[in-house]
C-alpha positions in Angstrom: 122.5 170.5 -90.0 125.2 170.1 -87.8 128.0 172.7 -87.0 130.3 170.1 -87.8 128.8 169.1 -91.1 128.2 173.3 -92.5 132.0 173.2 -91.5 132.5 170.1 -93.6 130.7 171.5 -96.9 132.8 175.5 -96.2 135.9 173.3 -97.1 134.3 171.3 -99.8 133.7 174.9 -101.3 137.0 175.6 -101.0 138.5 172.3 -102.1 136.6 172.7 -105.6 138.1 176.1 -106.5 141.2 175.2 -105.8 141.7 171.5 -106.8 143.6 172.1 -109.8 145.8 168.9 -111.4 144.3 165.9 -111.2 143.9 162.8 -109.1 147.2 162.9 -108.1 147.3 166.5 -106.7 143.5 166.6 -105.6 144.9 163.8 -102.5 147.6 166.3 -100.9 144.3 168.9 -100.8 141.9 166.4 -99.0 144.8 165.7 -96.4 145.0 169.6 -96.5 141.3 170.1 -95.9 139.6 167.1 -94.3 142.9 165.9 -92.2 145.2 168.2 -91.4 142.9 171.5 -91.0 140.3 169.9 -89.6 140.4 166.3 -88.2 137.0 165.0 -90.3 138.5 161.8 -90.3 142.0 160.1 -90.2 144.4 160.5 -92.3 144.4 156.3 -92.7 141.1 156.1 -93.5 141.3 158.8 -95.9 144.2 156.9 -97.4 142.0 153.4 -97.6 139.0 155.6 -98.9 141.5 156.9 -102.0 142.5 152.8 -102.4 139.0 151.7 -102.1 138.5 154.5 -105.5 141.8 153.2 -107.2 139.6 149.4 -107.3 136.4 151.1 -108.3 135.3 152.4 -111.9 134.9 156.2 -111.8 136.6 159.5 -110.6 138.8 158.6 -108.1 138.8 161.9 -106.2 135.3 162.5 -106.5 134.8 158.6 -104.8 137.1 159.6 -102.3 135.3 162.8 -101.2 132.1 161.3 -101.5 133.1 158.4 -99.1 134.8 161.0 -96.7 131.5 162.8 -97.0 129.8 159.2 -96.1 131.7 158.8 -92.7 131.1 162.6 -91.8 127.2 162.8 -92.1 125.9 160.0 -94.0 124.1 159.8 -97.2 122.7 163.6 -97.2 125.8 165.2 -96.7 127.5 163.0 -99.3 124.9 163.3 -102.1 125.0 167.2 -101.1 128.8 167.0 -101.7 129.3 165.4 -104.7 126.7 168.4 -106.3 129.0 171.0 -104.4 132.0 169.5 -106.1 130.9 168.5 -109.7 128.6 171.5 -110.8 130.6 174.2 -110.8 133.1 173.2 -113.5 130.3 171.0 -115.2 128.5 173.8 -115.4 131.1 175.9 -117.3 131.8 173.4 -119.7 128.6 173.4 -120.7 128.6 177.1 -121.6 131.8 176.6 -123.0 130.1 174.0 -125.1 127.6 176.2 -126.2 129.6 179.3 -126.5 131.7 177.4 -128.6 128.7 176.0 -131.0 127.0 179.6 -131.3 130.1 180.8 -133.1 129.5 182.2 -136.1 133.4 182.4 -137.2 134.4 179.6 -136.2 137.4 179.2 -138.1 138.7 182.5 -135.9 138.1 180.8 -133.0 140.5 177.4 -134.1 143.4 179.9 -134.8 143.4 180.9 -131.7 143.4 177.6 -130.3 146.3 176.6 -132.9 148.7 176.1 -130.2 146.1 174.2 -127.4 146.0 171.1 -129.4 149.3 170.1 -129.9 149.8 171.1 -125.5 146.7 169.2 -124.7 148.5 166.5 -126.6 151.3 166.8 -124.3 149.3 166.5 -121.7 147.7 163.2 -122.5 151.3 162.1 -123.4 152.5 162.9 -119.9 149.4 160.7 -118.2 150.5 158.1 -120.4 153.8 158.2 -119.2 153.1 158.4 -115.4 150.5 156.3 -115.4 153.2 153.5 -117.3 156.0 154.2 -115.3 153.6 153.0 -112.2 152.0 150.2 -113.5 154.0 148.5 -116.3 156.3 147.0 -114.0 155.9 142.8 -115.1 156.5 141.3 -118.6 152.3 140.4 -118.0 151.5 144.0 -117.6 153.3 144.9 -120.6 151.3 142.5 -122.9 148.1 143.6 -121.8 148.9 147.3 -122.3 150.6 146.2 -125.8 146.8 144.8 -126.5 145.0 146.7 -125.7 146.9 149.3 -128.2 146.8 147.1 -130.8 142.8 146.4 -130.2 141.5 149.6 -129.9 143.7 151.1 -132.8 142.5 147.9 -135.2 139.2 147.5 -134.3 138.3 151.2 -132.6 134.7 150.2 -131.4 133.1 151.2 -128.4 132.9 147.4 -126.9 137.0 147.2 -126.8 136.6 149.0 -123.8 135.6 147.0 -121.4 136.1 143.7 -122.7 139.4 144.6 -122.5 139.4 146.0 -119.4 137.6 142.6 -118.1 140.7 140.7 -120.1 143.0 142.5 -117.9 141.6 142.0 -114.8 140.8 138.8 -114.9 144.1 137.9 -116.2 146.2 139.6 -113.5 143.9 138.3 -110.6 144.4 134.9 -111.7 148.0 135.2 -111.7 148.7 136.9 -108.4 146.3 135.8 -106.0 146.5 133.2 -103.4 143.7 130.7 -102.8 143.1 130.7 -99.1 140.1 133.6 -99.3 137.3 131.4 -99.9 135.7 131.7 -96.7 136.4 135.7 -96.2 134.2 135.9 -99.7 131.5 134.0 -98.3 131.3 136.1 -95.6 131.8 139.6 -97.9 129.0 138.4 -100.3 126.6 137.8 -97.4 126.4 141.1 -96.3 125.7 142.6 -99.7 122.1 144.1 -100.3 121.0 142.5 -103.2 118.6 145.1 -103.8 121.1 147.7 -103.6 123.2 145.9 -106.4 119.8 145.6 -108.7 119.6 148.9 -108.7 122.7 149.5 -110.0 122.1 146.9 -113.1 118.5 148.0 -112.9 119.4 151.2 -114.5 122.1 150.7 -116.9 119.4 147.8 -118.5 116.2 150.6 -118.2 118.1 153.5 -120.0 119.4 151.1 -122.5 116.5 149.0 -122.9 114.8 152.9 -123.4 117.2 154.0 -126.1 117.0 151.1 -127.9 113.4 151.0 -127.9 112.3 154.6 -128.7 111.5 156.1 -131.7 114.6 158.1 -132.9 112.3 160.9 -134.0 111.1 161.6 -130.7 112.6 164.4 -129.0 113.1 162.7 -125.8 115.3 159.5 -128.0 118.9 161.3 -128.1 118.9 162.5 -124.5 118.1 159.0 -123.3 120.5 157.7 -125.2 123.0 159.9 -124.2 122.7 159.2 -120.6 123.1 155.8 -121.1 126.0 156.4 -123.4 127.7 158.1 -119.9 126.5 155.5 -118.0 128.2 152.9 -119.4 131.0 154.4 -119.5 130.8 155.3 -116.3 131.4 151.5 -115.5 134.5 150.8 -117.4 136.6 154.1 -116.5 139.5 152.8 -114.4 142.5 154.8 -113.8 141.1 158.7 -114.0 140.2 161.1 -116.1 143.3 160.1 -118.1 141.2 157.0 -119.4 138.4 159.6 -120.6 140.1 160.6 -123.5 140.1 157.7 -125.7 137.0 156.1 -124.8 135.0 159.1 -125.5 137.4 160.1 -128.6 136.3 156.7 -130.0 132.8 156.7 -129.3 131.5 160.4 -129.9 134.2 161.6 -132.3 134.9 158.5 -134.5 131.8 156.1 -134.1 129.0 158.8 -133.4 131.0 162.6 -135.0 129.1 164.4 -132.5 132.0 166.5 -133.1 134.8 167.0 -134.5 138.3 166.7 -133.1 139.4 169.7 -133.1 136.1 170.3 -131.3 137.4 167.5 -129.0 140.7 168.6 -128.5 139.7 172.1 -127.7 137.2 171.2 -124.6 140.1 168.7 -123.0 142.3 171.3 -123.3 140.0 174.0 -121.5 139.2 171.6 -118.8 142.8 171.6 -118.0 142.7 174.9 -117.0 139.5 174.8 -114.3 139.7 172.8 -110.3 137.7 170.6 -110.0 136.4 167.0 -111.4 138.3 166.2 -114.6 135.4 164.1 -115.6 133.4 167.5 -116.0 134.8 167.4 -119.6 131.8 165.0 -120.6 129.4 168.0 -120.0 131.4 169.3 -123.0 130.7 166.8 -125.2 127.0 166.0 -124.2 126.2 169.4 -125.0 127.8 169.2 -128.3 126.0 165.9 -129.1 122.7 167.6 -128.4 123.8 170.2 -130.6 124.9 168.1 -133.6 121.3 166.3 -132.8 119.9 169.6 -133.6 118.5 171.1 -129.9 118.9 174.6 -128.8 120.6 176.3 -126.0 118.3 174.6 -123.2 118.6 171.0 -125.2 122.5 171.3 -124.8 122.5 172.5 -121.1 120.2 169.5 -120.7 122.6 167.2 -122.3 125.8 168.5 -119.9 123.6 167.6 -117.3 122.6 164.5 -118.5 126.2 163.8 -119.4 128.2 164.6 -116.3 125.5 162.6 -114.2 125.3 159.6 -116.2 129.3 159.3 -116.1 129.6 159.9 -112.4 126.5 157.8 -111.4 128.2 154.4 -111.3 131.0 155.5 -109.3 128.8 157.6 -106.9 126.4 154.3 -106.5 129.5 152.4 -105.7 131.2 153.8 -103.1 127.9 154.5 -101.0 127.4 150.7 -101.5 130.6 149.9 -100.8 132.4 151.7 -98.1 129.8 149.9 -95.3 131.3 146.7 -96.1 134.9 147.9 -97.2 136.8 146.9 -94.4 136.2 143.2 -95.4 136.3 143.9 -99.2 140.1 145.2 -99.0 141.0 142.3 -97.8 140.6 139.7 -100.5 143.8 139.9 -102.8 141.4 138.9 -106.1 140.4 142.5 -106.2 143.3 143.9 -105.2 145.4 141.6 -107.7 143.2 142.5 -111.2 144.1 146.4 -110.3 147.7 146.2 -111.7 145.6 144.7 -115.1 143.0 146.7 -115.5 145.4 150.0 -114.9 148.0 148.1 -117.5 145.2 148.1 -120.3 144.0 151.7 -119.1 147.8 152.8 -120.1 147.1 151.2 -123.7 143.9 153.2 -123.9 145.7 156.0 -123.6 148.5 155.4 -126.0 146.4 154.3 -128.4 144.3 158.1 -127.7 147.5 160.2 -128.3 148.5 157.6 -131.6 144.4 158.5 -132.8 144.6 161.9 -131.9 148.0 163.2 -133.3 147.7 160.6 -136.8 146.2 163.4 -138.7 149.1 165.5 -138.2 151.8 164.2 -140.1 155.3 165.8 -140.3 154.0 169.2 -139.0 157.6 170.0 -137.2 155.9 172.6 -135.1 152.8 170.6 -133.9 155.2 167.8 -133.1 158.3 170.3 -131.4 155.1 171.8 -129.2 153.7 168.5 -128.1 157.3 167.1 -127.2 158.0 170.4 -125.3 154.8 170.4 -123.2 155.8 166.9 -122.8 159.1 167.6 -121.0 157.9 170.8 -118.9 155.3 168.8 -117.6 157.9 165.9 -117.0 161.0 167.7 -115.7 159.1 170.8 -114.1 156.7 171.6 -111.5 154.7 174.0 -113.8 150.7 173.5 -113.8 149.4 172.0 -117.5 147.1 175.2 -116.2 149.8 177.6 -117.0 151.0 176.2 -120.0 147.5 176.2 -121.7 147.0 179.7 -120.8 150.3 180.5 -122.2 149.5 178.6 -125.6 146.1 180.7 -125.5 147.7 183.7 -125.5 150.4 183.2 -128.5 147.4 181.9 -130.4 145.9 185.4 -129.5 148.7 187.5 -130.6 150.3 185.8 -133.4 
């Protein structure tokens, strides 16, 4: 390997134990790291990379490094990369899963998390919040937001998701795009490997023809299925890790109760705490499904695996098929039009999380006075939702 390329992957170390925050944070430390330190690429084509991940379904920040990875040393080094940056703190989730589910006193355990749930409640309140204050800027974007509230809090099934993300999109596309691009399309569509984009369908259809098909007794049935699970929802995250929260509250806590929500609760607010991909936290809960299905220690390491592959795989596929061609791609507005819908029903997602999530509650003045202060420090403040947790763990420890 290259001198160039080891130096590439030393930063990519570094940028996953230190990419604490989000999205939003994670693009000042690929400037840091892949720009300014070292000139890997430009700083505009690391910009248009990020853009090209805003468009796509999947991790944003993992897309971006993945595609940066892409222009440095080709497929290798980016398949190398994306391991480097989503094990680590997939990995520890995981075991935190485990840990967690080996507990004899559980109960003990939940006191002294009494304080995380309301703050990782904040938390999701505050992507809510920053996320709507970006993107619900027309009386369109409003309504869609407004239902896809309404949908997923009335009819809180799995398939709201992306039928409602495809609403979205195909509703602000329509409105806001010119029709002079025919020809540019022609051109786009030409170039695409039609094998390449098989493959992608090819194996959502396998895994769920496979889970649909096998006999739920066998021991190989709920991994499967789990995969698949990840996979699909792989394909309809848009907007972050933010969007994470109610699509797999809905389908693993309410449709499935793979756990419960405290259980829930408590693994998004430990994620908070670790760099790296937010979109580790479904390593959490595939280990806890393969628990609640009844498999030991290695069945729920398998099932983190499983999980935090299945949910990145789309993405990952994407922008390896993508970036080639993406110079023509940013140019037709259709795409770049149904972002501002699809991001408009992601902010109704997550409302409609922190109304699922906080419901159980009632007039608990202390729950509600926590989540509307972690609200306002993360609003008003610079302070990490790192340091807050940590802070809520320890009162939970010594009162």
């Amino acid at each position: 390997m290259a001198k160039r390329q080891l130096l590439f992957l030393r930063n990519v170390f570094f940028f996953t134990f230190t990419a604490f925050g989000g999205a939003q944070a994670h693009l000042s430390l690929l400037l840091r790291y892949f720009v300014n330190n070292i000139n890997f690429v430009s700083e505009e084509e690391l910009l248009e990379l990020n853009a090209l991940a805003q468009v796509l379904p999947g991790p944003a920040s993992t897309q971006t490094l993945v595609g940066v990875a892409y222009k440095v040393g080709g497929l290798k080094l980016a398949i190398i990369t994306f391991l480097i940056w989503i094990l680590p703190s997939a990995a520890i989730m995981t075991l935190a899963a485990i840990w967690y589910a080996l507990l004899d006193q559980k109960h003990k355990f939940a006191e002294a998390l009494e304080y995380i749930h309301p703050i990782a409640l904040g938390v999701v309140a505050y992507g809510a919040f920053q996320l709507g204050r970006k993107v619900l800027t027309t009386q369109v974007s409003i309504f869609l937001a407004i239902g896809a509230l309404v949908g997923t809090l009335v009819l809180r099934e799995a398939y709201v998701f992306p039928l409602a993300i495809l609403i979205g999109g195909m509703v602000s596309s329509a409105i806001g795009t010119p029709t002079e691009e025919t020809e540019l399309r022609v051109r786009l569509f030409a170039n695409i490997n039609p094998k390449k984009l098989g493959y992608f369908i090819g194996v959502l259809l396998f895994m769920a023809m496979l889970g649909a098909i096998i006999n739920r007794t066998s021991p190989f049935s709920l991994p499967i299925r789990l995969f698949e699970n990840f996979y699909r929802n792989g394909i309809f995250i848009f907007g972050g890790g933010q969007v994470l929260v109610p699509m797999m509250f809905t389908e693993f806590v309410q449709m499935k109760h793979y756990l419960s929500q405290t259980d829930f609760l408590s693994g998004f607010a430990f994620q908070q705490v670790l760099p790296g991909p937010t979109f580790s936290f479904t390593s959490y809960i595939g280990a806890l499904g393969m628990k609640h299905g009844g498999y030991g220690i290695l069945g729920q390491a398998t099932g983190g695996l499983l999980a935090v592959l299945g949910i990145n795989l789309p993405g990952l596929i994407l922008v390896l098929f993508i970036v080639p061609f993406w110079n023509d791609l940013k140019k037709i507005s259709r795409i770049k039009h149904s972002l501002s819908g699809i991001n408009a029903v992601s902010v109704g997602f997550i409302i409609a999380a922190f109304v699922m999530l906080i419901a159980p509650v009632g007039l608990n003045w202390l729950f509600l006075g926590i989540v509307l202060a972690t609200f306002l420090l993360l609003n008003f403040t610079k302070i990490s939702p790192a340091l807050i947790i940590v802070a809520g763990l320890f009162l939970g420890y010594i009162i």
